[in-house]
N, C-alpha and C positions, 0 to 999 in steps of 0.2 A: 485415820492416822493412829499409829501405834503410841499408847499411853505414854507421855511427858516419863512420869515416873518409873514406866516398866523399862525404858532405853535407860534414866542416868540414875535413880536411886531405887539400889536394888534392895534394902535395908533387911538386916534378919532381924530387930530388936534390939541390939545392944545399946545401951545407956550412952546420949549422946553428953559428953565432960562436959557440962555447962560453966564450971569455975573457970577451968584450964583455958576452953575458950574464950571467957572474959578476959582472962587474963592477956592471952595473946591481941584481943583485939582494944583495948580498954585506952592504949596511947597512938599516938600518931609515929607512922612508918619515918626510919630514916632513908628509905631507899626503896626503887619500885622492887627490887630482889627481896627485899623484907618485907612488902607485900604481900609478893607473890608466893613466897614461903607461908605465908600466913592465910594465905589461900587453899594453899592445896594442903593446909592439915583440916583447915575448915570440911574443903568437900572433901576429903579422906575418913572426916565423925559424919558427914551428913551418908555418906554411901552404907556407913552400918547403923544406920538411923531408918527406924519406920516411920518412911513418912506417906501421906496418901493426897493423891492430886483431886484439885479441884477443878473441873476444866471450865472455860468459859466458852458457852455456845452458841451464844447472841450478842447483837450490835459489832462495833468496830474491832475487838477488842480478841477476838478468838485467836489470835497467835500466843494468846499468853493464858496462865493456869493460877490459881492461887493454891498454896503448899499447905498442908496441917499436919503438924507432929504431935504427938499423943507421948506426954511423961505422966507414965501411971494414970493416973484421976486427970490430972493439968494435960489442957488440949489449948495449945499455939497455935495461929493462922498465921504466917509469915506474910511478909508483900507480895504484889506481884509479879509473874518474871515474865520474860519474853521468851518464849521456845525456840523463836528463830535466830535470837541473839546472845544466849544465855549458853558455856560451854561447860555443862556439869560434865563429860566424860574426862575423868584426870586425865588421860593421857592427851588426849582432843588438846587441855585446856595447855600443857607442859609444851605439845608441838605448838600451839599457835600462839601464845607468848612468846617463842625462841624469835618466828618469824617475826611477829612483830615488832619486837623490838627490835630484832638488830635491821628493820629495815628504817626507824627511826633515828638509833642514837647518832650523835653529830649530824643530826640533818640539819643542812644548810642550804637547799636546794630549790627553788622556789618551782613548782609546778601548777599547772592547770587544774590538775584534780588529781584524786587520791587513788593508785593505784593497786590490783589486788591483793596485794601485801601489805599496805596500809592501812587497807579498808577493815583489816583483820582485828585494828587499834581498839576500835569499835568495839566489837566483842568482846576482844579481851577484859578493855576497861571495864565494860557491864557487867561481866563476869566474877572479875576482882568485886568490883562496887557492890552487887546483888549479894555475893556469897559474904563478905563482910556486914550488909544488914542482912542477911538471917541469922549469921552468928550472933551479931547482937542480939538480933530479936527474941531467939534461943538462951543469952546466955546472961546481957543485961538485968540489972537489978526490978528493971520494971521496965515499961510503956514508951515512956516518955525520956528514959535515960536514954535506952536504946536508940529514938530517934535521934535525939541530940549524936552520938558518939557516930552514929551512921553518917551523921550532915559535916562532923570534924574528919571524917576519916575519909571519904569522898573528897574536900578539900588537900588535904593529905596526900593523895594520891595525884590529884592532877599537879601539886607542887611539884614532888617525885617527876609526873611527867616532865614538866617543862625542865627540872633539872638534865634529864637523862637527855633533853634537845639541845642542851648549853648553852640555856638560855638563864642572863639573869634573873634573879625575884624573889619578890618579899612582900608580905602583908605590913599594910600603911597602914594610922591612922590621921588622916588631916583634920587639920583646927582650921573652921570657917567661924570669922568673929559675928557677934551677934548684938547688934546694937554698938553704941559709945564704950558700953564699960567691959570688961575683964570678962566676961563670960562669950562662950566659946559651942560652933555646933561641930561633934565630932566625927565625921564619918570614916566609918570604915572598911575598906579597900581590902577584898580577900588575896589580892595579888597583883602587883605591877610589876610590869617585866620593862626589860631594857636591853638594847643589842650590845648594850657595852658592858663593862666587866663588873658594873651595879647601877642601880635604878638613880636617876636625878634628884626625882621628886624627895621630898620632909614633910613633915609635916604642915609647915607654913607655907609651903610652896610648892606649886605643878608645876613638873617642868612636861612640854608639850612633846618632847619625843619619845615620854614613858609612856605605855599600854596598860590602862587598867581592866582588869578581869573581877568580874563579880562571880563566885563559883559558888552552884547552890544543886543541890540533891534535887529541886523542881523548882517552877517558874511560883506555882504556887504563894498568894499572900506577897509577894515579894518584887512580882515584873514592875508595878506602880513604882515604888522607891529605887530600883535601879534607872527609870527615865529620869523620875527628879533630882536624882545624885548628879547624875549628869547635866542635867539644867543648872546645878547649881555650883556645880565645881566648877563649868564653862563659866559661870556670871562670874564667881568671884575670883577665878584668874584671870579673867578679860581676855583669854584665848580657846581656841578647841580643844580638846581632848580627845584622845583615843579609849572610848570603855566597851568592852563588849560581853557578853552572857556565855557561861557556859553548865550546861543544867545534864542529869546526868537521865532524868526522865522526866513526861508530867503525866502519870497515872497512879490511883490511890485505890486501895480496896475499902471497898463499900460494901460495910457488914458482914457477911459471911460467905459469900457466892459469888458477890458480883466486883465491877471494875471500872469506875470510872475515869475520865478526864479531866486533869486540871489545868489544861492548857487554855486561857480566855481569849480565844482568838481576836475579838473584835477589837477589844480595850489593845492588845499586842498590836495591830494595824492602825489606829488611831492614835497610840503613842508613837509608833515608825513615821509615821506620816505627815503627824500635822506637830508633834512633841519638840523632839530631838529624834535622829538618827542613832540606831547604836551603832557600832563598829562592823557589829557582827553578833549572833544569837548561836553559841550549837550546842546540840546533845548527842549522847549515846546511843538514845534512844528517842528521836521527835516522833512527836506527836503525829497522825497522820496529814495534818495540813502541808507536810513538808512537799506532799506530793501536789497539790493544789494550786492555781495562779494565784500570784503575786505571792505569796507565802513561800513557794519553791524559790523565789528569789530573795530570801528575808531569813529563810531556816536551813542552817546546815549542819552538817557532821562533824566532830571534834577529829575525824581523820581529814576532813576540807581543812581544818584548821590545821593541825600537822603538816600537812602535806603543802599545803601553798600558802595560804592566808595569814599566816601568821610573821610569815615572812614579809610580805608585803605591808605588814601591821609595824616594824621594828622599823 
C-alpha cells in the first residue's frame, strides 16, 4: 500500500501556525459550517507540514498509522488515525461533506439502515474529529489541555450534528437527592434531545420521552458510570429512560509505535446483559467487535443512528 503520508501530507517544511491554530480551535463551534471551516484551514497547515508516518504492521490495528511532526528540536507523536476512514485529501474531504450533509439536514425519515450517502457521515465526522485533535495536539498549551479541548469539541460537534437534524438539545444537569438532608448527587447529561421544539426533562425531573446521550471521544474509564447513571436515573424516577453512548473511537497510542484497544469487551456484555440495557452504543469508528456475534447486534454506526435509530428513539 502506498504510504498514508505520501497520498495526503505532502509537506515541504513550512512552519505549522501553532497560535493561530489554537486560536481557531480553543472554543466550541457555533455551527457544523464553523467546523468545517475550521477543518479545512487545519488540513490546509498540516499539507505544508513535515510530517512522517508511523505505519502499524502487526495485530488488529494495521488500517491505522500514527503521525510525528518535527518543530525544530520538539518532536510530536499525534493520535491515531484510521486510513480507511480518515479524508485528509482537501478536496475528497469539501466533496464529501457537501454530500453528506445535505443528504442529512431536516432528515425526518426513519429507515432501515444508512445509505451510501449517509454512510459518508462517518468519515466525515472522524475526519472533522481527528483533524481537530491533531491541531490541538500541535497547537495546545500542553498534553493534557489538548486532550481536554479535543473531548469539548467532539462534544461540540455532535451538538452541531443533531442541530443540523432539527432536532431539539441541551446538556442537563440532574439533582438526585441523597439521603434526608439538603445534599444532592449531580449528574451530568452531555445531551438530551426531544422531538418537540425542547427537551421536558430539569433538573428535578426525567420526563420519559427525553433521550439522553452520553457523548465521549472513547468508551474508555467511562463505559462503568454510563450503565450506573442509568441504573440510577431509572430508580430515582421510578420509570425507563431512554440513554445511549455515542464514542467517536476506542483506540490509544501506546508509546511510540504502537496501538492499542480500549474497548473492554467483556465488562460492555455484562453490563448489556445482566446491568441495564442501553438504548443504543455508536462510534465513528467501533472497535472491531462490531463485526463479531452478539456485539454486531449491540455496536453501531453514528450514520445507523442518523439514518433510522434515532428516530425511533424520539
Amino acid at each position: 500500500m502506498e504510504s498514508f503520508q505520501k497520498r495526503v501530507f505532502s509537506g515541504d517544511g513550512k512552519r505549522f501556525h501553532r497560535e493561530e491554530v489554537w486560536q481557531l480551535l480553543k472554543n466550541d463551534f457555533k455551527s457544523l459550517g464553523e467546523a468545517r471551516d475550521a477543518v479545512r484551514e487545519v488540513l490546509r497547515q498540516l499539507h505544508q507540514t513535515t510530517i512522517r508516518e508511523i505505519p502499524i504492521t502487526r495485530g488488529p490495528y494495521k488500517s491505522y498509522c500514527l503521525l510525528r511532526v518535527k518543530f525544530g528540536r520538539e518532536e510530536i507523536f499525534v493520535r491515531p488515525i484510521n486510513k480507511i476512514l480518515y479524508l485528509a485529501d482537501l478536496d475528497m474531504f469539501r466533496e464529501a461533506y457537501a454530500i453528506a450533509i445535505s443528504s442529512i439536514v431536516g432528515q425526518s425519515k426513519r429507515r432501515a439502515h444508512a445509505d451510501s450517502r449517509e454512510r459518508l457521515i462517518d468519515s466525515v465526522l472522524y475526519t472533522m474529529s481527528q483533524t481537530i485533535g491533531i491541531g490541538l495536539d500541535l497547537s495546545a498549551p500542553n498534553e493534557n489541555t489538548a486532550r481536554k479541548h479535543a473531548g469539548l469539541r467532539f462534544e461540540s460537534l455532535v451538538k452541531q450534528l443533531f442541530n443540523s437534524l432539527g432536532v431539539s438539545n441541551e446538556k442537563l444537569s440532574l439533582n438526585l437527592p441523597v439521603g434526608d438532608g439538603e445534599n444532592a448527587y449531580s449528574c451530568e447529561i452531555d445531551r438530551v434531545l426531544s422531538s418537540g421544539s425542547q427537551i421536558s426533562s430539569v433538573p428535578d425531573e426525567i420526563d420519559s420521552s427525553d433521550v439522553f446521550f452520553s457523548i465521549k471521544t472513547t468508551s474508555k474509564d467511562r463505559m462503568t458510570k454510563i450503565f450506573t447513571d442509568k441504573v440510577l436515573l431509572e430508580q430515582f424516577s421510578g420509570h425507563r429512560i431512554k440513554l445511549a453512548a455515542l464514542f467517536l473511537h476506542d483506540v490509544q497510542r501506546s508509546g511510540r509505535s504502537r496501538i492499542s484497544g480500549t474497548f473492554v469487551a467483556n465488562n460492555f456484555r455484562i453490563y448489556q446483559s445482566h446491568l441495564t440495557e442501553l438504548s443504543g452504543v455508536y462510534y465513528l469508528d467501533p472497535p472491531p467487535h462490531i463485526k463479531r456475534d452478539w456485539f454486531k447486534d449491540h455496536l453501531n454506526r453514528v450514520s445507523d443512528l442518523v439514518a433510522s435509530d434515532l428516530w425511533h428513539m424520539l
